[in-house]
C-alpha positions in Angstrom: 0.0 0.0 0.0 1.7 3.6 -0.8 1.6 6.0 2.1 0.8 9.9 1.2 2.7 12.1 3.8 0.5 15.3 2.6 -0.8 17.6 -0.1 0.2 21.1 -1.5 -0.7 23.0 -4.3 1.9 24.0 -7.0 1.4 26.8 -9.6 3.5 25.1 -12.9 4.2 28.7 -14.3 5.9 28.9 -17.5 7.4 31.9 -19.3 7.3 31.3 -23.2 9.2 34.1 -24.3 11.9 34.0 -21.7 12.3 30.4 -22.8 12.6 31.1 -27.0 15.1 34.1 -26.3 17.3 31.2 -24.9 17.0 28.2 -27.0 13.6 27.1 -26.4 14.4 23.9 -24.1 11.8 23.7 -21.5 13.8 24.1 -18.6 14.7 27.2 -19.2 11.2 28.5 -19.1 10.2 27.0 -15.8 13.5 27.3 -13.9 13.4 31.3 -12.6 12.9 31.5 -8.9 9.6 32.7 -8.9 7.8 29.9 -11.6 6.9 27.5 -9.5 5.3 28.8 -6.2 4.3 26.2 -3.7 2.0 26.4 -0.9 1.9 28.3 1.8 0.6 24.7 3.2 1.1 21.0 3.8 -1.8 19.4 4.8 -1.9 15.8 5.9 -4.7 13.3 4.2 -7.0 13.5 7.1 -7.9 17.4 6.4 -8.1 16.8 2.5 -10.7 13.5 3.0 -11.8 12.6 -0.3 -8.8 13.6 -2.4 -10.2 11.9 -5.4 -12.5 14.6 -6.0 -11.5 17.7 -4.9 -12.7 21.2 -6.2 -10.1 24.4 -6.7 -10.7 27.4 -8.1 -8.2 30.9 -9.1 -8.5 33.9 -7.6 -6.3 36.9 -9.4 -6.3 40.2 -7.6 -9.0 39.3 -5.6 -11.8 38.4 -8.5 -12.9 34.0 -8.7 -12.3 32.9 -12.4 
């Protein structure tokens, strides 16, 4: 049985044009300090419950999309 030690959310932010400018491989635009912002929690399976169905949603500057 595979044990989960907790969840968090991670934004996968990726910055096309930074990327071309240098080659185009990938890792180049996802690898700046601020692409891949994780958190601010850790929560352990017993405060998720049903992880298998799960709703999110994305606030940006304070509207729901």
């Amino acid at each position: 049985m595979d044990h989960v030690a907790g969840f968090c959310v991670i934004n996968d932010v990726s910055q096309r044009e930074f990327q071309m400018e240098r080659a185009g491989t990938w890792d180049k635009g996802k690898g700046r300090d601020t692409f891949g912002p994780i958190g601010p929690w850790l929560v352990i399976p017993d405060e998720v419950g049903d992880f298998d169905n799960l709703s999110m949603w994305l606030e940006v500057d304070g509207s729901r999309q």
